[in-house]
SEBA-539491 format. One record per residue (C-alpha): residue in three letters; y, z, x. Coordinates in steps of 0.25 Angstrom, whole numbers, plus 2048, in hexadecimal, padded with zeros to 3 digits. Each point is the difference from the previous one (the first is absolute). Layout:
# residues N
REC   res    yy    zz    xx
REC   ALA     Y     Z     X
...
This chain:
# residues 79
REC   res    yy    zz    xx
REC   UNK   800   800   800
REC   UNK   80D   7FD   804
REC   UNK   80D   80B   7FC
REC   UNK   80D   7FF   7FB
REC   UNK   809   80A   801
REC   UNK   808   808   7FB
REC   UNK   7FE   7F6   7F3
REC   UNK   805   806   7F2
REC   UNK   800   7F3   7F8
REC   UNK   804   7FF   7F1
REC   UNK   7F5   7FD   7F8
REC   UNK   804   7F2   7FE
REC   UNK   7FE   7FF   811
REC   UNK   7F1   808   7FF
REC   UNK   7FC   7F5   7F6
REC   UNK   802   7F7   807
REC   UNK   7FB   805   80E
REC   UNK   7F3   803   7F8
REC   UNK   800   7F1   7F9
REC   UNK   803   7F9   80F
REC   UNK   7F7   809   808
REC   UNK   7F3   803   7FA
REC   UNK   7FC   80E   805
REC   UNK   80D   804   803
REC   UNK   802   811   7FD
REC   UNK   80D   809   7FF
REC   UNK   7FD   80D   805
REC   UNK   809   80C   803
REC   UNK   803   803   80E
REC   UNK   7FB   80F   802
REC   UNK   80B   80A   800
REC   UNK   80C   7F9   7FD
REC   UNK   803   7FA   7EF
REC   UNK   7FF   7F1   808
REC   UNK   7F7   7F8   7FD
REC   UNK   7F9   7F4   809
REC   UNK   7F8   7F2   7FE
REC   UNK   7F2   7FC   805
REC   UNK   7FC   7F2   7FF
REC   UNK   7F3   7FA   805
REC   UNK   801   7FA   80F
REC   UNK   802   7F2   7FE
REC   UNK   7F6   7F6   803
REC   UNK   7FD   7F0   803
REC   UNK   7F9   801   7F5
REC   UNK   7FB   806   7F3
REC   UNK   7F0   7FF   803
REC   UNK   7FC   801   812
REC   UNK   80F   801   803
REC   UNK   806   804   80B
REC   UNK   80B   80C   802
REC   UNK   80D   7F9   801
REC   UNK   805   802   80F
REC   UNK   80E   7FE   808
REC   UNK   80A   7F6   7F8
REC   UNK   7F7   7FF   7F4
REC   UNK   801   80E   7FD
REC   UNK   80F   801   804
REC   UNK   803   7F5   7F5
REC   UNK   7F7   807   7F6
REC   UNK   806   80F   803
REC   UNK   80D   7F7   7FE
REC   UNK   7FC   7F9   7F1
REC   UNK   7FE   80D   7FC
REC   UNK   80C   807   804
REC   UNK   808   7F3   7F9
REC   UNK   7F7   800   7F4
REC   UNK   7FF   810   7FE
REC   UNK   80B   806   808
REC   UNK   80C   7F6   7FD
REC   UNK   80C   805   807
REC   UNK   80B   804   7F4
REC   UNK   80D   7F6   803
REC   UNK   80D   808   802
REC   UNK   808   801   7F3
REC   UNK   80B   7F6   801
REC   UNK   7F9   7F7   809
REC   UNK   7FE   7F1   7FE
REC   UNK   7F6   7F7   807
């Protein structure tokens, strides 16, 4: 399992986390109110894959910070 935290997501965001990444779990983090993410390690594929290794698992860490952990716009900005 691969972790995210610290990851307090609406619950719009943990649908969709648990729609994209089959397996994926939302645990507390022990001690503190926060709360962390565990997704199955990535593989090449589904059935006999391989771990995902060096830039593959970089771009995959990085598709789910964009598609789970967007980063909120400053208010008044414009892009």
């Amino acid at each position: 399992m691969i972790r995210f935290a610290p990851a307090d997501l609406p619950e719009s965001r943990e649908m969709r986390l648990k729609r994209m990444y089959q397996g994926a779990q939302i645990k507390a983090i022990p001690g503190t109110d926060r709360r962390m993410v565990l997704i199955p390690k990535p593989k090449t594929d589904r059935i006999g894959g391989k771990d995902l290794v060096d830039e593959a698992i970089l771009a995959w860490a990085r598709e789910v910070l964009d598609a789970i952990f967007p980063v909120a716009q400053p208010v008044g900005s414009q892009d």
